[in-house]
TIDRENLO-917881 format. One line per 5 residues: for each residue x, y, z of N, C-alpha, C. Coordinates in Angstrom, 1 decimal, always signed. Atoms other than C-alpha are relative to their C-alpha. Example, Ala and Ser with C-alpha at 12.3 -4.5 7.8 and 13.67 -1.06 7.14 Angstrom:
2
+0.9,-1.2,+0.0,+12.3,-4.5,+7.8,+0.9,+1.2,+0.0 ~ -0.9,-1.1,+0.0,+13.7,-1.1,+7.1,-0.8,+1.1,+0.8
***
This chain:
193
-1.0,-0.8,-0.7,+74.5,-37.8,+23.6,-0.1,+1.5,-0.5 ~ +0.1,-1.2,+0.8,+73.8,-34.7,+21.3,-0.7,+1.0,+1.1 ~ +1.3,-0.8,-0.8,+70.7,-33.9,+23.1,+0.6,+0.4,+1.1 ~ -0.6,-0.5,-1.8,+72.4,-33.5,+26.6,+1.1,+1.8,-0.7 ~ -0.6,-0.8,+0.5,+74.6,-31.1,+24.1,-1.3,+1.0,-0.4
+0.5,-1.0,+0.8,+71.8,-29.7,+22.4,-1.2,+1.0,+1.8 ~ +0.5,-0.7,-1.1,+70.0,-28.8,+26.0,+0.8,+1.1,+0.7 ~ -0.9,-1.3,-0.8,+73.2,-27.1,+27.0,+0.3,+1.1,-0.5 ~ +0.0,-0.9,+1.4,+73.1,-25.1,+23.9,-1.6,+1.0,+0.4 ~ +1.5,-0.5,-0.3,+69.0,-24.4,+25.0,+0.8,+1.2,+0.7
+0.0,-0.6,-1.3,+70.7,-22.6,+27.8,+0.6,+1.3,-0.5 ~ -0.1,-1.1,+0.7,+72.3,-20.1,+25.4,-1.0,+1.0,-0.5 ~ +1.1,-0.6,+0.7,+69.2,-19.1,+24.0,-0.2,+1.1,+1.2 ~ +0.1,-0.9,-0.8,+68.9,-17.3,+27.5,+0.6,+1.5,-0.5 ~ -0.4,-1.2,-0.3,+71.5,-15.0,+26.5,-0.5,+1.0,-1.4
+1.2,-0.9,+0.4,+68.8,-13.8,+23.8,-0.9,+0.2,+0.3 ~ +1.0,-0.6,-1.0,+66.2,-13.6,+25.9,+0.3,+1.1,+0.8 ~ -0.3,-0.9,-0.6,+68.0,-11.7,+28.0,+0.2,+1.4,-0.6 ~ +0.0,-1.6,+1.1,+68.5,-8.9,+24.9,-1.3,+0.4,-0.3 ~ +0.9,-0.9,+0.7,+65.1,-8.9,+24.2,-1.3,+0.2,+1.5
+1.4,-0.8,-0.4,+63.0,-8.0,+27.6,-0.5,+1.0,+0.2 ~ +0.8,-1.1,-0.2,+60.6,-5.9,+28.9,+0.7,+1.1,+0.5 ~ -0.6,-1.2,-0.7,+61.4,-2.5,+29.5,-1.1,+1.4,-0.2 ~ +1.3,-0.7,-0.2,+59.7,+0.7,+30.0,+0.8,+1.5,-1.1 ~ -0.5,-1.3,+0.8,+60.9,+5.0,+28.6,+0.7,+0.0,+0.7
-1.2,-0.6,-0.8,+63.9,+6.3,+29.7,+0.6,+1.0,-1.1 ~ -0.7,-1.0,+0.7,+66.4,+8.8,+28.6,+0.2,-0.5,-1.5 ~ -0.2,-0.1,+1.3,+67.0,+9.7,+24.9,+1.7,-0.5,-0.3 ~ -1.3,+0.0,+0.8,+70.9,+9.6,+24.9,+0.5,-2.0,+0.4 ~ -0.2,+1.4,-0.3,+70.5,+5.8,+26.7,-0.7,-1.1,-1.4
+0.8,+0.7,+1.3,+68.0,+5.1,+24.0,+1.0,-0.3,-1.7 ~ -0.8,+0.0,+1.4,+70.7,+6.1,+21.4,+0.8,-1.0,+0.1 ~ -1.0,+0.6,+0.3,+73.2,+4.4,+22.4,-0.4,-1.3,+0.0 ~ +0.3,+1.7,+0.0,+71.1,+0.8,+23.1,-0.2,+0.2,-2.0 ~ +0.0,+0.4,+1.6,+70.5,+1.6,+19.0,+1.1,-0.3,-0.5
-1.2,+0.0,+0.8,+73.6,+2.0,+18.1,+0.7,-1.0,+0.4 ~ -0.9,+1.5,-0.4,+75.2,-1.3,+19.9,-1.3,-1.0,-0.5 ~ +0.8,+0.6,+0.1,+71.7,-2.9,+18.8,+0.0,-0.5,-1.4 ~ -0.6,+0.2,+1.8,+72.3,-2.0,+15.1,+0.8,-1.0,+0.0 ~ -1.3,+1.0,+0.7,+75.5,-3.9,+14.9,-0.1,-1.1,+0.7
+0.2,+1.3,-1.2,+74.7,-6.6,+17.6,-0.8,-0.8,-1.0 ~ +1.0,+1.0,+0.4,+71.8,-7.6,+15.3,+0.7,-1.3,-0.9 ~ -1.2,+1.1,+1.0,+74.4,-10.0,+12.9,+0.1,-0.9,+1.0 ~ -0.4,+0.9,-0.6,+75.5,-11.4,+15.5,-0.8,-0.9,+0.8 ~ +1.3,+1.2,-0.4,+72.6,-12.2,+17.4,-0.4,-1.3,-0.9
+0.3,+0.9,+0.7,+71.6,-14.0,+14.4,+0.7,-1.1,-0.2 ~ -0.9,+0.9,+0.3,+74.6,-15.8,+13.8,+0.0,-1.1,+1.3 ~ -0.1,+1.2,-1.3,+74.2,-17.5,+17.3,-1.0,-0.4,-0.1 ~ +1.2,+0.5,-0.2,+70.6,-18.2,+17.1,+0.2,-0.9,-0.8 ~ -0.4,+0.9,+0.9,+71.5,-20.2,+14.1,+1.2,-0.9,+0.2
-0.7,+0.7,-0.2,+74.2,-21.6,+15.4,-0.1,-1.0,+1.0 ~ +1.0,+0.6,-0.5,+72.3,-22.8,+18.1,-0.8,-0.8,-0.9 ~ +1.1,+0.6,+0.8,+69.7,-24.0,+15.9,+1.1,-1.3,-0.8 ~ -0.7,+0.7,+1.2,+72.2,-26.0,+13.7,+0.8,-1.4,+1.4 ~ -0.8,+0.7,-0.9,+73.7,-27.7,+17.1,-1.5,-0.9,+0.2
+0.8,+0.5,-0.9,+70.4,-28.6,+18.5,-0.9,-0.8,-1.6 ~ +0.5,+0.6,+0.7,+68.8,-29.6,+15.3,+0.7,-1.2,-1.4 ~ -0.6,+1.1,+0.6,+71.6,-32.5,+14.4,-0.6,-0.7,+0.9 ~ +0.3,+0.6,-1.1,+69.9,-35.0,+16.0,+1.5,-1.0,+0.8 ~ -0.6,+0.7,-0.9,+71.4,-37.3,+18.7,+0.4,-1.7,-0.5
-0.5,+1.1,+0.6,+71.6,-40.4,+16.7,+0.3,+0.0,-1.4 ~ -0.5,-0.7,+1.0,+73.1,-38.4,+13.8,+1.2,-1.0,+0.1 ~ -1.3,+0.5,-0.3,+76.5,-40.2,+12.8,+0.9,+1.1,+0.4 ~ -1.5,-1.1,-1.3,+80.0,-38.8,+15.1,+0.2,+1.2,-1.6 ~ -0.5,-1.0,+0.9,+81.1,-37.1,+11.8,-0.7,+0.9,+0.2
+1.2,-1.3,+0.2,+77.6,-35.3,+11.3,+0.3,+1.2,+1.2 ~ +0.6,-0.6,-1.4,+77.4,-34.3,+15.0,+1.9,+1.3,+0.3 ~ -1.4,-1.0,+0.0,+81.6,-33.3,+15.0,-0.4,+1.5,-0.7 ~ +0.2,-1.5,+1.1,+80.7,-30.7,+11.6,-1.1,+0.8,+0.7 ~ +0.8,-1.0,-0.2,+77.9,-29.2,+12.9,+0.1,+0.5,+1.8
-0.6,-0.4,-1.3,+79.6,-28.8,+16.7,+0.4,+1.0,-0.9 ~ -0.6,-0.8,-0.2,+82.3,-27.3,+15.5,-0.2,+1.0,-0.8 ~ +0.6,-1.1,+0.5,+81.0,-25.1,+12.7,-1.0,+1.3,+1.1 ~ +0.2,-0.3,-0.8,+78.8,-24.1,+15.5,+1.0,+0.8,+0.9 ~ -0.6,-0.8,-1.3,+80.9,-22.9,+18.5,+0.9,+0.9,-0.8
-0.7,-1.1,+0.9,+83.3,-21.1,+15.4,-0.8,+1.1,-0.1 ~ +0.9,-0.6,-0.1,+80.3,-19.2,+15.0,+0.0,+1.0,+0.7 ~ +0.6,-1.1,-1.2,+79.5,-18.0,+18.2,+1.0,+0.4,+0.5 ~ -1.4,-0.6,-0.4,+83.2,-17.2,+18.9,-0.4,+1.1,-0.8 ~ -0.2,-0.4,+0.1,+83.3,-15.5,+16.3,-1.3,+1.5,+0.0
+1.5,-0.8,-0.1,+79.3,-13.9,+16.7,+0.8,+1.1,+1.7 ~ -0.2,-0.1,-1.2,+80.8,-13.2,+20.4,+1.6,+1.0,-0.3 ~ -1.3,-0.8,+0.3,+84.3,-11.1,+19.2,-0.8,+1.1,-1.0 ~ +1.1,-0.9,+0.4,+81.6,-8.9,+17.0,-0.8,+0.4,+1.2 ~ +1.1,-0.9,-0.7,+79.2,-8.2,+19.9,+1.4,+0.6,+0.9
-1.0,-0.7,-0.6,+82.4,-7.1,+21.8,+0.6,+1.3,-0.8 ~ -1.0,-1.4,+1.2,+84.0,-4.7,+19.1,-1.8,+0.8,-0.2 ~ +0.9,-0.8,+0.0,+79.9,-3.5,+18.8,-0.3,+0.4,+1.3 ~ +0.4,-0.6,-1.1,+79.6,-2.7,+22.5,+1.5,+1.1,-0.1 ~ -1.2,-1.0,+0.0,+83.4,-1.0,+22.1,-0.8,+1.2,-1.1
+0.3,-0.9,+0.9,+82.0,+0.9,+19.0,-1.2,+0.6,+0.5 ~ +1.4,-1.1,-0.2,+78.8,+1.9,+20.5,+0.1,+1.1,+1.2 ~ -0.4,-1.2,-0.9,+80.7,+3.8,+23.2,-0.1,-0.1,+1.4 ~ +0.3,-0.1,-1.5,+80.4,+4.5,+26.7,-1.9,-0.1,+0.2 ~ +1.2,-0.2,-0.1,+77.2,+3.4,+27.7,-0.6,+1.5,+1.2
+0.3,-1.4,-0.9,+75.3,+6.9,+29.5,-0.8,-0.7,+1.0 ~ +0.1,+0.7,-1.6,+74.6,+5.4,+32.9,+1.0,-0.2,+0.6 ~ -0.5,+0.0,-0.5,+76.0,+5.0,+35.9,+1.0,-1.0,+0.3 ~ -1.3,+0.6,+0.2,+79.5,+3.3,+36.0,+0.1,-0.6,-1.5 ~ -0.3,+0.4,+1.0,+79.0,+3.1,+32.5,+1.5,-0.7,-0.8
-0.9,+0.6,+0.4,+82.5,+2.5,+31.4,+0.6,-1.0,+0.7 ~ +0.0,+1.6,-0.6,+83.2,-0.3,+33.8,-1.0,-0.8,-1.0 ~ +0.9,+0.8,+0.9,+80.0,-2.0,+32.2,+0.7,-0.6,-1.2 ~ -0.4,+0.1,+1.4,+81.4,-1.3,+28.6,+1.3,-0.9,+0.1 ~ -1.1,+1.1,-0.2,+84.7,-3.0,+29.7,+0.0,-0.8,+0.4
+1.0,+1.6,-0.3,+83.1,-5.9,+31.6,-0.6,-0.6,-1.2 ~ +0.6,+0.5,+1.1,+81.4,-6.7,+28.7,+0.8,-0.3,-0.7 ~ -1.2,+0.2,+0.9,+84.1,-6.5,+26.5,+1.0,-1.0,+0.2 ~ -0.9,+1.0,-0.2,+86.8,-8.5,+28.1,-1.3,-1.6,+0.3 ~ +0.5,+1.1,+0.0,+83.9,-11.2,+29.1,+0.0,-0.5,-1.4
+0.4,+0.6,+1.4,+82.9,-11.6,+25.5,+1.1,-0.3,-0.8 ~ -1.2,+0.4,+1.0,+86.1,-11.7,+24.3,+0.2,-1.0,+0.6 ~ -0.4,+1.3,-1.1,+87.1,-14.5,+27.1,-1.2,-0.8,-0.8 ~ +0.6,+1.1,+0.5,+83.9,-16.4,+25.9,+0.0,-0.5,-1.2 ~ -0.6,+0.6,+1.5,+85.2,-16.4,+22.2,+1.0,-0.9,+0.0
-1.1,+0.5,+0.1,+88.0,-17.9,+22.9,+0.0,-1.7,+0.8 ~ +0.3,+0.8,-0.3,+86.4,-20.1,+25.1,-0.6,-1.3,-1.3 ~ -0.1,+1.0,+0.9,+84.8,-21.8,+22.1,+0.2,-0.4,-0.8 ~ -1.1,+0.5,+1.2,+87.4,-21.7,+19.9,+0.7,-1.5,+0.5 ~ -0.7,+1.6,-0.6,+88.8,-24.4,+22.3,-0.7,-0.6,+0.1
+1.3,+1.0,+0.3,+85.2,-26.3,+22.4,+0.5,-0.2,-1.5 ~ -0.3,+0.5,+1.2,+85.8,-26.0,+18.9,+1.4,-0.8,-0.4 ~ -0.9,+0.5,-0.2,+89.3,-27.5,+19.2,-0.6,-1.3,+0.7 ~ +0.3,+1.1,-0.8,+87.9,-30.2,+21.3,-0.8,-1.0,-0.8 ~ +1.0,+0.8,+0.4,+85.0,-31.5,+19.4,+1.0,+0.0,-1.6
-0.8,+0.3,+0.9,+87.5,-31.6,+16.4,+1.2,-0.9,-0.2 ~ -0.9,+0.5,+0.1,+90.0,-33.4,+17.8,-0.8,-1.9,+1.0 ~ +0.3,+1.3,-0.5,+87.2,-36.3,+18.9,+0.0,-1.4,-1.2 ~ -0.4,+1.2,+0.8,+87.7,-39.8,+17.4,-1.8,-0.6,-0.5 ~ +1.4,+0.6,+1.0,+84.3,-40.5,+14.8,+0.2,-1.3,+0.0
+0.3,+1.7,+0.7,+85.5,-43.9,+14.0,-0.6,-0.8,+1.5 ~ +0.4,+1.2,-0.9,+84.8,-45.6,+17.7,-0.8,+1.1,+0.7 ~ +0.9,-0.5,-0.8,+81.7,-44.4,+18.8,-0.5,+0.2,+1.8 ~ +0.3,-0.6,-1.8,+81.9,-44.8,+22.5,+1.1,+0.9,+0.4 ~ -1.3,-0.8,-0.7,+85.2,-42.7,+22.9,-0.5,+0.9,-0.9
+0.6,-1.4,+0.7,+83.2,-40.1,+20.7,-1.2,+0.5,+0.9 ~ +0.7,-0.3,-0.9,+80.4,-40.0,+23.0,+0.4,+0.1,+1.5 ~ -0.6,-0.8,-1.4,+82.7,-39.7,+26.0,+0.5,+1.2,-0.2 ~ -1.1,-1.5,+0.0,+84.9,-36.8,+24.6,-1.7,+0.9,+0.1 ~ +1.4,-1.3,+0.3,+80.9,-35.2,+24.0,-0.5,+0.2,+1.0
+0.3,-0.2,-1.9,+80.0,-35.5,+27.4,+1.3,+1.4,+0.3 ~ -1.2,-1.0,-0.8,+83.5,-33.7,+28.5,-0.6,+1.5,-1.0 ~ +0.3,-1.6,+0.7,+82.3,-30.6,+25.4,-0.9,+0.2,+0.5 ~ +1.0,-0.4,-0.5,+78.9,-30.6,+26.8,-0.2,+0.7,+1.2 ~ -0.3,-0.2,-1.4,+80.2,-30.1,+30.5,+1.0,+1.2,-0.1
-0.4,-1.9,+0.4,+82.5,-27.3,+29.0,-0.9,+0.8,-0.1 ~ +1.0,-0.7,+0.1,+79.7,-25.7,+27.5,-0.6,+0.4,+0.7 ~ +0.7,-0.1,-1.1,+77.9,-25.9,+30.3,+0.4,+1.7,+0.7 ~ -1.2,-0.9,-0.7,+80.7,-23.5,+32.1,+0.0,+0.8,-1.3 ~ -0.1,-1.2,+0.1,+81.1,-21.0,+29.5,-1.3,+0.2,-0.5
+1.2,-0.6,-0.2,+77.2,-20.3,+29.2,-0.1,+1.0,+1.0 ~ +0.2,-0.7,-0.7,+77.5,-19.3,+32.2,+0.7,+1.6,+0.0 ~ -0.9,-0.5,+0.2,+80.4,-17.2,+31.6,-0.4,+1.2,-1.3 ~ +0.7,-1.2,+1.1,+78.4,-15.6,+28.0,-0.9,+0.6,+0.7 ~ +0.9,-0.5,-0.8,+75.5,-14.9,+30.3,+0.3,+1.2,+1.0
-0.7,-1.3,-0.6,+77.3,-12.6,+32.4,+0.7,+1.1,-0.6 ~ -0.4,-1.4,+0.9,+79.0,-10.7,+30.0,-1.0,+0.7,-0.6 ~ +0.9,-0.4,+0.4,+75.7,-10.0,+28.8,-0.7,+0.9,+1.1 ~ +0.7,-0.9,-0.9,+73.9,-9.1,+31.8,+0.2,+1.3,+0.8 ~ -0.2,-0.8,+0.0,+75.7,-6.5,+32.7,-0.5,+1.4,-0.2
+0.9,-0.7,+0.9,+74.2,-4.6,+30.0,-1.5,+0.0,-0.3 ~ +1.4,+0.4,+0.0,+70.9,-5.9,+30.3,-0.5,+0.4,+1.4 ~ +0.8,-0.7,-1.4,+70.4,-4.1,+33.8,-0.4,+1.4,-0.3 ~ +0.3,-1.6,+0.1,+68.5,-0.9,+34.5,+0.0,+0.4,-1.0 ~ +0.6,-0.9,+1.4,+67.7,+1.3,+32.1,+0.7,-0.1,-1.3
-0.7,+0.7,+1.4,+70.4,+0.3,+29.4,-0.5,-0.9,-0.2 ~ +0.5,+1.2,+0.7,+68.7,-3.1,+29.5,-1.4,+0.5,-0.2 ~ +1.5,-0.3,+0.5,+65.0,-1.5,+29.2,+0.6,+1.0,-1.3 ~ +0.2,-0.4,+1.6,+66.1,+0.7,+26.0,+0.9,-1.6,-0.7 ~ -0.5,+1.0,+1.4,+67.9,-2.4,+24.3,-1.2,-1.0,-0.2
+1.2,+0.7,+0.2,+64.8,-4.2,+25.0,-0.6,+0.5,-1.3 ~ +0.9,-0.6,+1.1,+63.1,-2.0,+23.0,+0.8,+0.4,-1.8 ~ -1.2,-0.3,+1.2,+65.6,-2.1,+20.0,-0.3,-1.4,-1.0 ~ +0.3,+0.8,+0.9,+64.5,-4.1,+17.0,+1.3,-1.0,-0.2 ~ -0.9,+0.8,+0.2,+68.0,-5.5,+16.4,+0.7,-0.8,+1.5
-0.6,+0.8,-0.8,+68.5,-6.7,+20.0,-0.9,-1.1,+0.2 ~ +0.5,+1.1,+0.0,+65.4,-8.8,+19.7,+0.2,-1.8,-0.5 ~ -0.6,+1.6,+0.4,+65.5,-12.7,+19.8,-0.6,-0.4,-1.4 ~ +0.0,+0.4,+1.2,+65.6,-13.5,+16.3,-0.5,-1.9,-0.4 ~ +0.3,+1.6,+0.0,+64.2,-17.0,+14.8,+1.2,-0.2,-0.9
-1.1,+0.6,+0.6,+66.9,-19.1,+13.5,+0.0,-0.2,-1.3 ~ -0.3,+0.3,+1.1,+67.5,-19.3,+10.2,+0.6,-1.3,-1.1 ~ -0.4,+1.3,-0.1,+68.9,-22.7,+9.9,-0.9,-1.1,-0.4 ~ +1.3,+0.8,+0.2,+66.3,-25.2,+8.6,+0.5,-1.4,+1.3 ~ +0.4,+1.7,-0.4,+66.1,-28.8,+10.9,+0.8,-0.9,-1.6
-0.5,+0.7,+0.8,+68.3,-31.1,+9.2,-1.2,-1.6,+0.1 ~ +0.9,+1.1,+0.2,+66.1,-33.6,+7.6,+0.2,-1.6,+0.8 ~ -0.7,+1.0,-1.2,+66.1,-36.9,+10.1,-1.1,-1.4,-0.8 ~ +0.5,+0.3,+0.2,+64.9,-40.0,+8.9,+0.3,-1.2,-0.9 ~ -0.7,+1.7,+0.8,+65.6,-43.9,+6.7,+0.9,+0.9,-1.0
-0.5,+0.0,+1.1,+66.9,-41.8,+3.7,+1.2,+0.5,+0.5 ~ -1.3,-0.6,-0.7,+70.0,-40.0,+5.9,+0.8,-0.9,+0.5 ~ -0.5,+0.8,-0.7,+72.1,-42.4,+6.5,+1.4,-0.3,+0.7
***
């Protein structure tokens, strides 16, 4: 059951792909400003890649407890990774493009809406029942089918930002790049029991 969780989690990883593609030269004061939201973004990128990594690398026939702690540690994470990249697109200003401050406030209110969103995933997968494993693997279906829905939901608050020339200078921005996860693979295997 994890795995159907940890695929819907895959789909996150998009919204670091999305920070780190291709882009070409453009203006200098666009260039500043993808540093200066890129700077402080980098934490948080991290914190999701890893939180990611920490969901997807509990396996699926991990016991309910295992799989509960490392959910909801997880989605606390990226709430709160996701209320950071919002206060770093507020701090990095009006982006210099066209309807830039729309952007910056789209962005802002989505990413706040998607924190909050998985504070209640995280409410969810905390309030599922470990001891009887088939009403643990139904409530994980209903988080994974959330999840699902606000991917979508982080994804857009991103792309915004990731169009036109603001998204070709954050491309090019060392801290908006997709980071490797820092999380090791939880050891799987007879001795974990």
């Amino acid at each position: 059951m994890n795995k159907k969780l940890a695929a819907a989690l895959s789909g996150g990883a998009v919204l670091m792909l999305v920070l780190s593609g291709c882009g070409g030269d453009d203006g200098n004061k666009v260039d500043d400003w993808a540093k200066t939201f890129c700077d402080s973004a980098k934490p948080q990128i991290q914190k999701r890649a890893n939180a990611n990594q920490l969901i997807i690398s509990t396996a699926a026939d991990s016991k309910p407890a295992t799989i509960q702690a490392a959910d909801s540690k997880a989605f606390a994470d990226i709430a709160a990774a996701d209320r950071a990249l919002a206060k770093a697109v507020e701090s990095a200003g009006t982006p210099p493009v066209d309807n830039g401050e729309k952007i910056k406030q789209d962005a802002v209110k989505q990413l706040n809406a998607t924190a909050a969103a998985y504070d209640d995933l995280k409410q969810q997968v905390d309030a599922l029942d470990t001891a009887d494993q088939q009403k643990f693997a139904d409530g994980l279906k209903t988080v994974s089918d959330n999840l699902a829905k606000i991917q979508n939901m982080d994804q857009a608050a991103i792309a915004k930002l990731q169009s036109g020339e603001l998204g070709q200078a954050m491309a090019k921005q060392p801290g908006c790049q997709t980071p490797k996860a820092s999380v090791p693979p939880s050891p799987q295997g007879g001795s974990e029991g």
